[in-house]
N, C-alpha and C positions, 0 to 999 in steps of 0.2 A: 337690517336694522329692526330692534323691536321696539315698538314704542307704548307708552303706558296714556291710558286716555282716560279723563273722568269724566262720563259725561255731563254730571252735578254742575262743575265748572266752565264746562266746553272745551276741556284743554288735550294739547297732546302733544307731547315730550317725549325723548330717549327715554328709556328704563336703563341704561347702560352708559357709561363713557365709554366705548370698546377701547380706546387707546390705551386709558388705564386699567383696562380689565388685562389685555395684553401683558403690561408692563407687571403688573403682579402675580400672572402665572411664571412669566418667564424666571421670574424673583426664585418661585418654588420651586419650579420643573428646570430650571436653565435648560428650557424649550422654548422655540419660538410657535406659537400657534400659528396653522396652517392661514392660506388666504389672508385676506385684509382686514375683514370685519369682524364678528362672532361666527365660533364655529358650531355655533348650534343655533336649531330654528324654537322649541320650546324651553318654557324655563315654569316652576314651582315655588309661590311663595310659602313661605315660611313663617312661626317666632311673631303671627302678628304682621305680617309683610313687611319687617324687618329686613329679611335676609332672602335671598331667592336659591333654589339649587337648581342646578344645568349638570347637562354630560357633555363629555368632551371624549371621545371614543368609548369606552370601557368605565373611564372614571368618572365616578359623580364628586362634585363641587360646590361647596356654600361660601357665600358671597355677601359679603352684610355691607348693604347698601347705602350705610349710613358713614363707614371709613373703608371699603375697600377692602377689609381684610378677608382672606380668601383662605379658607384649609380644604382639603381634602374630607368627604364626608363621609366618617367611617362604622357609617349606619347600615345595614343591608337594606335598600332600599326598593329590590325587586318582591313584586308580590306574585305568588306562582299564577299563572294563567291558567283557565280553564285546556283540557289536554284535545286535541283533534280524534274522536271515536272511529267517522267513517268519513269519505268523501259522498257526495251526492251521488245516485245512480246515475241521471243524468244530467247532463251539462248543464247549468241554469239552476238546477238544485242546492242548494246552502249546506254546506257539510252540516255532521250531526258532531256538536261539543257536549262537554262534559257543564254541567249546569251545577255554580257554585250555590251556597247556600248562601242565604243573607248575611248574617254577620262572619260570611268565610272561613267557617270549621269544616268545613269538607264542600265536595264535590259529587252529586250523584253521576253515576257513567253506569257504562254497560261491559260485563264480563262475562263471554257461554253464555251469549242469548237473556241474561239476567241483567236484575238491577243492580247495584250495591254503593256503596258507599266510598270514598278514597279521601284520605288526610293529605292536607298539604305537603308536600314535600315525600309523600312516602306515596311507593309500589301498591302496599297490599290493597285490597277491597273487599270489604266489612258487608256481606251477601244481604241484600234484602228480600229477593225472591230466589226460589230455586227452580222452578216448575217449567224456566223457559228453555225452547227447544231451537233447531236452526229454524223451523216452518213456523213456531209459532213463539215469537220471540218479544219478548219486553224490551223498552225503546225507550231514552229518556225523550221531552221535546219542549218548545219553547214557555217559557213563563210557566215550568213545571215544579217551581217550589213555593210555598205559600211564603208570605211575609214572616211568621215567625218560627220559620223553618221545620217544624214539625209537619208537615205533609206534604207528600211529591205526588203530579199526576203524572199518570206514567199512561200507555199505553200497550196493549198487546195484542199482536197482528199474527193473524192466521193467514199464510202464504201456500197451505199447502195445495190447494188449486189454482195457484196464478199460472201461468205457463214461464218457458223458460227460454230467453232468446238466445242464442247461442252465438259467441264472440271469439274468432278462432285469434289464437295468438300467434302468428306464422314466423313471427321471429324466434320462439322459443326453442331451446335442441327439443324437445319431443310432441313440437305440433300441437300445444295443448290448447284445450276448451273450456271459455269458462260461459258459464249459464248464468245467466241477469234475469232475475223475474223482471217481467215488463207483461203488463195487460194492457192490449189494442183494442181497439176501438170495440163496443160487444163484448170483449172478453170476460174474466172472474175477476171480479176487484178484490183486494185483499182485504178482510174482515177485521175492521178495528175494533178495540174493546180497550174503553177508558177505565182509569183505575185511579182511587187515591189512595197513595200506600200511608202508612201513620207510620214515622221516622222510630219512635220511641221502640214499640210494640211490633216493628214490620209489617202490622194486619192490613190487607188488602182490601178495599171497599169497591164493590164495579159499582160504575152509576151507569145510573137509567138514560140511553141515549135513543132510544125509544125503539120501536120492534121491529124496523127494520136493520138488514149489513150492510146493504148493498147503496151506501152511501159514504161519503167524505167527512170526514171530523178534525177538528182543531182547537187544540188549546187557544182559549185567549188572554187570559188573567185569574188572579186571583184578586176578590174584593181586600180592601186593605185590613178591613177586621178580621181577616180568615175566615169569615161565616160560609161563603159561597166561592166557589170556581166555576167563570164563565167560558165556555166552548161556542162552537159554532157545527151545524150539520146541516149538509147540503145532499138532497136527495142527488139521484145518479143523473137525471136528465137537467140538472144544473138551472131547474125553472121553480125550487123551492129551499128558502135556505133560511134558517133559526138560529136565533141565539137565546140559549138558553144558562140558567143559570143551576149547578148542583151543591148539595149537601154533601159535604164531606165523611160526613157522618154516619148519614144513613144512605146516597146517595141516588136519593133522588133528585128528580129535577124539572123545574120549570121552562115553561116557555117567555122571554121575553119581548122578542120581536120576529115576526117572519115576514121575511121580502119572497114576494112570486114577480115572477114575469111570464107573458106568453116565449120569449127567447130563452133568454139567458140572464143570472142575475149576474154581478161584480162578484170575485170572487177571491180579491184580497185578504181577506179574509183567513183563509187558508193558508196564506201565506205570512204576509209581513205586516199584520196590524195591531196597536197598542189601542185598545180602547180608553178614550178621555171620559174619565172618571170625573161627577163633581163634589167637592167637599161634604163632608157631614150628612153623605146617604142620600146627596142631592137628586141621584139620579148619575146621567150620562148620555153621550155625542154620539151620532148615530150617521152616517150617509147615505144616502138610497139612493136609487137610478128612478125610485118610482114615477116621477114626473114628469120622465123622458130627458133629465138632468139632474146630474148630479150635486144633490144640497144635502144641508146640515136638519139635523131632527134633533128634537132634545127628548129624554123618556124618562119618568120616575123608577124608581128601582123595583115597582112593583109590574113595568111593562106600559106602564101608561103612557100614553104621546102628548106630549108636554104643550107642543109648539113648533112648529116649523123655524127654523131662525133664518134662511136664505132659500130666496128664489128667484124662476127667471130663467130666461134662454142663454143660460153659460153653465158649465161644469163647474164645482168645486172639484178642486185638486188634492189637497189635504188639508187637516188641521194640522196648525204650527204650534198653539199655545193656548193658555188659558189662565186667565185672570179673574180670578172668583171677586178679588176682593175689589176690583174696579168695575168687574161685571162683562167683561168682554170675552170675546171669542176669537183670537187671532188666522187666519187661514189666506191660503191661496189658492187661485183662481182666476179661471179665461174669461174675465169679463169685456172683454174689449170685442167689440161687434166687427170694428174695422180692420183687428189684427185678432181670429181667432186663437191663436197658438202661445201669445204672449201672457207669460205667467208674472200675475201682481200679487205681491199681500193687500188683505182687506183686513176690517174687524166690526162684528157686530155687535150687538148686546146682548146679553143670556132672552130677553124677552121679544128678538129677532128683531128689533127696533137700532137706529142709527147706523145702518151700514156706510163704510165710507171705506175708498182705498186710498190707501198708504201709499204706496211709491207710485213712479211719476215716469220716468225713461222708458220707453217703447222695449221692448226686447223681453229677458226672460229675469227674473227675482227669486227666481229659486229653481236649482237644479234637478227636481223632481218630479216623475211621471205622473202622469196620470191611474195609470195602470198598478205602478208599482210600488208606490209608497203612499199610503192612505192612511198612514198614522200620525200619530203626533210626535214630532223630530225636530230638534234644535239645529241639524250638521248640514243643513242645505243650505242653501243660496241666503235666506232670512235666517234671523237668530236673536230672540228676544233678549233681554236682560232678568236675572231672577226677579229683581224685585218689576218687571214689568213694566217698565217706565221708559225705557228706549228698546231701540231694537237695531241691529247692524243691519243693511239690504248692502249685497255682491250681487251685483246685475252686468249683465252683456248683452249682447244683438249680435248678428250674423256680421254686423258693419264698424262693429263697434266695442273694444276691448275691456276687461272687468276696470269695474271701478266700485271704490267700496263705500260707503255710507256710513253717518251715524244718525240714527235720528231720534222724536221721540215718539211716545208710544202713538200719539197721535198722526204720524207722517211729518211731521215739521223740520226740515234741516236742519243738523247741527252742524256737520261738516263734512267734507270728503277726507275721508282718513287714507285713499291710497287710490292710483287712480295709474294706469298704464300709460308710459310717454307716448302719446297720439302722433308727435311730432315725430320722432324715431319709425314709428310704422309708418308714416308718412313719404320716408327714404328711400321703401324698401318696392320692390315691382309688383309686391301682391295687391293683389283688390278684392271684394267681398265681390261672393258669387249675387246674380240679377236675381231678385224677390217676383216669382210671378203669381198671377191667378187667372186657370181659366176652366171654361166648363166639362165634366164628368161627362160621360158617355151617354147620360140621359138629357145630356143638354140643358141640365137647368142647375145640379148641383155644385158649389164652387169648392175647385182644390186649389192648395196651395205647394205652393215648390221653390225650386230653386233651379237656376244654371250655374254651372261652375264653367269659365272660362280658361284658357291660359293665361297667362300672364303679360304676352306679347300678342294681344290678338290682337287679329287684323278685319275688321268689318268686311271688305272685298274681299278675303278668300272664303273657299269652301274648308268646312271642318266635318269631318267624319263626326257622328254623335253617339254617346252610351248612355244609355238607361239604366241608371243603378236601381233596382230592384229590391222589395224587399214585402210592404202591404201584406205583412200580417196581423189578422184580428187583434194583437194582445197589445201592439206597440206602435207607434209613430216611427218615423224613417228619417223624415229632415231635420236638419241641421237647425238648431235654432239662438244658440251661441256663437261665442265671438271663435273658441277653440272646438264645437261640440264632436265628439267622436265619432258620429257618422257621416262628418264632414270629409274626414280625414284622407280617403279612399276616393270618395271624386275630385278634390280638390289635385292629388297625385295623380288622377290620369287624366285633367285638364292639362297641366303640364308638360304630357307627352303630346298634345296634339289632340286633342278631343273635346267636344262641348260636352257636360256631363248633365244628366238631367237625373232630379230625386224628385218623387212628387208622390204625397201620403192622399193614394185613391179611397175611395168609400171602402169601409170596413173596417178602418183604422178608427182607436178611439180618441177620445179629448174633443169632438166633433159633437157628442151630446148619444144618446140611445139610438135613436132611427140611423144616423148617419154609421153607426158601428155596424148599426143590425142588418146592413143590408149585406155583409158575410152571413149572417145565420142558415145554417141548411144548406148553403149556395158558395162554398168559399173554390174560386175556383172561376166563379161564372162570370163576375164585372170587371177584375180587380184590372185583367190584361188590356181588355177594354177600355178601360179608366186613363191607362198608360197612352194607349196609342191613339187615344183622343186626346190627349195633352201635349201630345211629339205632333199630331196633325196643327193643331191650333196655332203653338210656339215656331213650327217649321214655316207655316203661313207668313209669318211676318215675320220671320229671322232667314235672310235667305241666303247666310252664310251657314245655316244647317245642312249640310247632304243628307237628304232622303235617301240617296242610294248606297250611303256606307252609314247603316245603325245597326250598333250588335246592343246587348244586354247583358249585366252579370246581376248576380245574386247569391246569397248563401242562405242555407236552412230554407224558413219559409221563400226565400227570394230565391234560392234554387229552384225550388219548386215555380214559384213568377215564372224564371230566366226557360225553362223546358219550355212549359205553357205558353209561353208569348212563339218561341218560333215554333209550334205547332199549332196553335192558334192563329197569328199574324204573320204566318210566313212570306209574306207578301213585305211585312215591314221591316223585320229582325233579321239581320242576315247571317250574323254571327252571333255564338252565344256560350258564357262560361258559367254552370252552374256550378256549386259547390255543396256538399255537403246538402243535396236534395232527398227530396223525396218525390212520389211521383204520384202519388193515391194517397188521399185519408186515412184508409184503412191498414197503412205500415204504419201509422204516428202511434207514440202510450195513447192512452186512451183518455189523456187531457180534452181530446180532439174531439171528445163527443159534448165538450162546452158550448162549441161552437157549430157542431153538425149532428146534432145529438147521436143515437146509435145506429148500424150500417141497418138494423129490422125493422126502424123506426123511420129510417129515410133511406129508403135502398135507391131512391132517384138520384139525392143529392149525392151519395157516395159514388156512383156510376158516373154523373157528367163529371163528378173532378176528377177522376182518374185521365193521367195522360196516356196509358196502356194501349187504347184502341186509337189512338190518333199518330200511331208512328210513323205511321206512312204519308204522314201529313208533310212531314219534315224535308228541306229545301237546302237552305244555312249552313253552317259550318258550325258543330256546337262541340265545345270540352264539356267533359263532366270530370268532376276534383270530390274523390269521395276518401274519409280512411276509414279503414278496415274495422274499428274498434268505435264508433258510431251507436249508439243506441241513442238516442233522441229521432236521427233519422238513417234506419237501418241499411247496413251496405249493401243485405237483401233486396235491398228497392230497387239498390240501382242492376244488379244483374237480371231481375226482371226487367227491367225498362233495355238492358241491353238487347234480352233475350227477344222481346217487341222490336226491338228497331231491326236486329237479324231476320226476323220473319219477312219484315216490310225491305226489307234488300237495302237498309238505309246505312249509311256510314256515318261514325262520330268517333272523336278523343275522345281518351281515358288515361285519366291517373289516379293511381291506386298509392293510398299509402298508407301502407302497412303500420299497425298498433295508433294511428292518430283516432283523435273522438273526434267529435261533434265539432269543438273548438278549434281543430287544426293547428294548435298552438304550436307543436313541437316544430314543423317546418313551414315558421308563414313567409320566409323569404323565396323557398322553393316554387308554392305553391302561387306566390301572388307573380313571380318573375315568370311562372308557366303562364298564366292569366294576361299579364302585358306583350309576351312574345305570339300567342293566338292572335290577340287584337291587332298589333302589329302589323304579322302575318297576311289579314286576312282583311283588313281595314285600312291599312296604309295612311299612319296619319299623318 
């Protein structure tokens, strides 16, 4: 059903009869439309919203809402899509698209290492540079067109000293080899050089991104006059990072803001952020860790610090919106002392005066991380209205199914516009996994987690226990949703017979700066620790946990966990399926010196995270699930880690699978049904 609401009047009604939508296509088509209801889930008004158009397989459809009459719309209504360039190097990386122009006359892409141009609907590509090579190649990237289409920034990267990892293809008939530049930790980062090309003229402007290479760059915006294009650089030991603003022209450039840290700063930046702009040159939204939490800063255009507008022992999570003309600042945020992890909207005032939150239900209001979305986005869980006067919240809890909201801009209930049958899960054998909290290995720090049960438990028996693993510096682990995805996998092998424990140790973020920072230098050194203080505490007063059947799995960073704990805790871990590990620092790209800055720089902390010399530590019964084609966490690792465990006389599984990446995507029934039969095996649930 789709239904049309306004929220002016409070109302909300069908947009559709479907019975007599039905009955008029059949009229045309002498077809019966598939299922019961509408066979499509969006629709486009039209004519004044008169008339709405929908698809129905292949065919588009208008619909005049005012008598029903229905033709066939024989408009071409597809607008060509920006074209796929490359896929990401590695896994987690955002392919590189072709970046249309504002008013949609072309699309800049890449041809032979160059820039150029391409028309809608056509092949050819209209060169704007020629100079580029394979080593040192022009690249389009994000927010790289100005507003009035005349200037693209581009960039052009010098790779001829990166090194080159090498990916054998062992399914191919001739055994072939392909080479990945990938710089590790230490190694030559590849030398960016920003550029504004002038669309009319082709002429190339470098701007000034200052004297040093041996640092990170990122487009972020163009201002909306076209005066300036603001970037971001972060030196290499990720402890000093600018925004500055350049001259297209002549291309110089300013400093606008710089965050330092003794750690590590944020470093979204880099990656996925829209900076919030304010009207009429007002300035602009800013985030810092500086405070040891994450708040809003406002800054004049000329770099000046306007005002703090939030503070206080919670993280901001992102900016959602902004209302110049009411004067607000819409965002969310862990303000709840007593549930740190629950995400609300709140909204202040441009003058950091009247904060107040908005939604009301425990659980989460928006489906966005900490880490990974720090812009300003309508598609998450909250979604304002243009004219800024309501706002939609889709909230969930671990215990409790989405239900969707209309309210207004203040928080005030309008109504529940769609809400999941409570009653119908009520039928059904599932239950939300036990919410716990208990102390970090320092005995003072509080984590939070979760148990996944079976469905059919029984208090008086014993239940084998697994550790889903995972406690890496960039992300959260637990479940915090009604459906959330890293639910998915304990919740399935509670089922089989096992209590499952997920619990996000220190070094994980959304916790506030110190609580992250205590991975810094050191990842490696608490996280195991953190775990097996949490299986002790939980097992204390759960005495249907067996101590003496706990295995761990893990993938990527949680590989790396999954090795670590039964070398580390072999005493506790008895079985163990890493996937997709690593086993040293020093095989990660050299993201890794965010976090542990370089191996010259910290040759201690690189040495204790190595699991290399503690092979012989190993007790357990451990799988390792690696593919071949891997570069995030190279297959290299694992045959050194093999070649370790052979020295120390020690035995483990191995599956190998040929051409899979990082993602293991191609065979995840294979690889997870190898993962349940070890457990099985070797755990007896």
């Amino acid at each position: 059903m789709i239904y049309l609401v306004d929220p002016e009047k409070n109302s909300k009604q069908p947009l559709f009869d479907a019975d007599r939508l039905r009955r008029e296509y059949k009229k045309i088509t002498r077809k019966d439309l598939p299922g019961k209801g509408l066979p499509f889930r969006t629709v486009e008004f039209v004519d004044g919203d008169l008339r709405v158009r929908f698809q129905v397989g292949r065919e588009t459809w208008l619909l005049s809402l005012a008598n029903y009459a229905l033709a066939e719309d024989a408009v071409e209504r597809e607008i060509e899509q920006p074209k796929l360039i490359r896929m990401g190097t590695i896994v987690g990386e955002p392919p590189t698209m072709e970046v249309p122009a504002p008013d949609g006359r072309w699309f800049a892409t890449e041809k032979e290492h160059n820039l150029g141009l391409r028309r809608p609907g056509k092949e050819t590509v209209t060169m704007l540079t020629t100079d580029g090579r394979e080593d040192e190649a022009w690249s389009v990237g994000k927010q790289m067109c100005s507003p009035n289409g005349k200037n693209l920034a581009a960039f052009k990267t010098d790779m001829r000293q990166v090194p080159r990892y090498p990916i054998v293809h062992w399914l191919s008939p001739a055994l072939n080899v392909e080479k990945v530049p990938m710089t590790k930790p230490g190694g030559v980062l590849p030398r960016q050089e920003l550029f504004v090309i002038d669309v009319p003229t082709k002429k190339s402007t470098r701007i000034d991104t200052g004297p040093t290479k041996d640092q990170h760059l990122a487009v972020v915006r163009w201002l909306p006059d076209n005066s300036e294009l603001l970037f971001v650089r972060v030196d290499r030991a990720f402890k000093k990072m600018e925004l500055c603003a350049a001259n297209p022209t002549t291309g110089s450039s300013r400093v606008l803001v710089t965050e330092t840290q003794k750690t590590f700063v944020q470093v979204p930046l880099l990656a996925d952020y829209t900076l919030p702009l304010l009207a009429n040159g007002d300035g602009f939204l800013w985030l810092s860790e500086r405070s040891g939490w994450n708040h809003i800063y406002r800054y004049d255009m000329k770099g000046n610090l306007v005002r703090q507008l939030t503070e206080g022992e919670y993280p901001v999570v992102r900016i959602v919106d902004v209302d110049e003309a009411g004067g607000w600042v819409y965002f969310t945020a862990h303000g709840d002392k007593r549930r740190p992890y629950d995400t609300h909207l709140y909204r202040v005032n441009l003058n950091g005066e009247g904060l107040a939150k908005l939604t009301e239900a425990e659980g989460q209001h928006d489906s966005a991380s900490y880490f990974g979305a720090l812009g300003v986005s309508g598609s998450a869980g909250v979604q304002l209205s243009p004219s800024k006067s309501f706002f939609v919240d889709s909230h969930s809890s671990i215990d409790r199914p989405l239900s969707t909201e209309l309210r207004r801009a203040d928080g005030k209930l309008l109504q529940v516009l769609e809400q999941a049958n409570v009653d119908e899960l009520k039928k059904l054998p599932w239950k939300p996994p036990e919410p716990f909290v208990v102390k970090a290995a320092d005995g003072k720090t509080e984590l939070h987690g979760l148990i996944y049960k079976p469905f059919d438990f029984d208090p008086a028996k014993k239940y084998p226990v697994l550790d889903s693993i995972y406690n890496g510096p960039q992300t959260t682990w637990v479940s915090r949703t009604f459906n959330g995805g890293t639910g998915v996998l304990p919740l399935a092998f509670a089922q089989l017979g096992y209590v499952v424990l997920v619990v996000d140790g220190r070094g994980t973020p959304e916790r506030g700066k110190a609580f992250q920072d205590v991975a810094y230098g050191d990842f490696g050194g608490h996280e195991v620790p953190d775990h097996v203080a949490a299986l002790e505490q939980l097992a204390a007063e759960r005495p249907y946990m067996d101590r003496k059947r706990v295995g761990v799995l893990g993938g990527s960073f949680g590989g790396y966990m999954t090795v670590r704990a039964m070398l580390t805790a072999p005493d506790v871990y008895q079985v163990g399926v890493a996937t997709a590990p690593v086993y040293e620092m020093n095989d990660l790209p050299a993201f890794m010196e965010l976090y542990m800055d370089t191996p010259s720089a910290n040759p201690k902390g690189y040495e204790a995270a190595s699991c290399l010399g503690l092979a012989s530590k190993l007790k357990g019964k451990l799988l390792i699930i690696h593919g071949t084609s891997d570069v995030n966490a190279p297959f290299a690792a694992t045959i050194k880690m093999l070649s370790a465990f052979a020295a120390a006389g020690k035995y483990v599984d191995l599956i190998v699978l040929p051409e899979e990446t990082h993602a293991l995507s191609g065979k995840p029934t294979y690889w997870l049904d190898a993962t349940r039969h070890f457990f099985a095996e070797h755990l007896k649930p």
